[in-house]
C-alpha positions in Angstrom: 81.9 157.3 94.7 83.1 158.5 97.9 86.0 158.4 99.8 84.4 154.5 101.8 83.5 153.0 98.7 87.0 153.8 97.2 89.1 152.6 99.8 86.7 148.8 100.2 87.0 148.8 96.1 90.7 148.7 96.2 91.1 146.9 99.3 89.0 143.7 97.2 90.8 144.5 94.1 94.4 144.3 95.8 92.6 140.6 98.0 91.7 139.4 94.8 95.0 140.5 92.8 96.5 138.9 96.0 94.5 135.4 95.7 95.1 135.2 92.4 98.8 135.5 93.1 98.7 133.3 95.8 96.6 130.5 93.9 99.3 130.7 90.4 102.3 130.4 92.9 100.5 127.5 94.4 99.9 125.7 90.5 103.6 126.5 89.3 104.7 124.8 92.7 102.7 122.0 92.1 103.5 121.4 88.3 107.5 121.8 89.1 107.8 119.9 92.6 110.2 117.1 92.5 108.4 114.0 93.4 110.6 111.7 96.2 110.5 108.9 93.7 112.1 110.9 90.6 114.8 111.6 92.8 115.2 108.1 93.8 115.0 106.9 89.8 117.8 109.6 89.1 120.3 108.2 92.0 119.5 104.9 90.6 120.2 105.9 86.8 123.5 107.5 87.7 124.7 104.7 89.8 123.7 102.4 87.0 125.4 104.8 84.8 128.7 105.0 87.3 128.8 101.0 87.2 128.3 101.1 83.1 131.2 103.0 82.8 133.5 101.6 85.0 132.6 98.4 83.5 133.5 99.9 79.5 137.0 101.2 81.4 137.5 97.4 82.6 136.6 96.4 78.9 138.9 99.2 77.3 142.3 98.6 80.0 141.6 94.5 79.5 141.7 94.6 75.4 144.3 96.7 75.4 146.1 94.2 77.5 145.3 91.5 75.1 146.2 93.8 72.5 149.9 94.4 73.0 149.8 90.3 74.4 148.9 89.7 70.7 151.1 92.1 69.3 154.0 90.8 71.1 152.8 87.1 70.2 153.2 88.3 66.9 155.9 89.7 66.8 157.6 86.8 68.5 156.6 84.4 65.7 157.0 86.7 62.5 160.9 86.8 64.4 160.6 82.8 64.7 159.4 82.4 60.9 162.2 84.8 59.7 164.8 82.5 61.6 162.9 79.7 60.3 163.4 81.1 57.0 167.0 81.9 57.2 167.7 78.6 58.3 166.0 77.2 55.8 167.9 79.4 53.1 170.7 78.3 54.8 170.1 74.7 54.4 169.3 75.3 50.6 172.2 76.8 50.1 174.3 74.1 52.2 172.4 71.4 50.0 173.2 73.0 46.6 176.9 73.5 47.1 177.1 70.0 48.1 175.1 68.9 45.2 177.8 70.8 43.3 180.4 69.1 44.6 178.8 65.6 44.1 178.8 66.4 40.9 181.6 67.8 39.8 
């Protein structure tokens, strides 16, 4: 082989190492492009996902509003039943001694 045929050897060797190079870039481009539309469905997921949660923190802040309402509801009334209850003690306890002095 002389000095020609060496040099137009490695110059199609380093085309072909080129093409091939050229043509695998080209496939991993094409496999891993982001399509327009994915990117449209992702902005669309995460505003969906934005108005989900904002909706849950609207849930969460209005039970625990109706929470402590409840709780101080509750709290009222077990206060009104234990003066219900005193009074009512009271009132036995008025009614006996009279009783006992009815009888006596």
């Amino acid at each position: 082989m002389n000095r020609t045929e060496f040099i137009i050897t490695t110059a199609i060797i380093l085309f072909v190492a080129f093409a091939l190079g050229w043509f695998a870039n080209w496939l991993v481009h094409r496999f891993t492009r982001v399509r327009q539309s994915d990117v449209a469905d992702l902005d669309r997921m995460s505003q969906e996902l934005h108005e989900a949660e904002e909706t849950r923190d609207q849930a969460i802040t209005y039970l625990q509003q109706r929470e402590a309402e409840l709780t101080n509801q509750l709290t009222q009334t077990e206060a009104e039943l234990r003066a219900a209850m005193d009074g009512l003690r009271d009132a036995r306890q008025e009614a006996e001694e009279l009783r006992a002095r009815l009888n006596t």
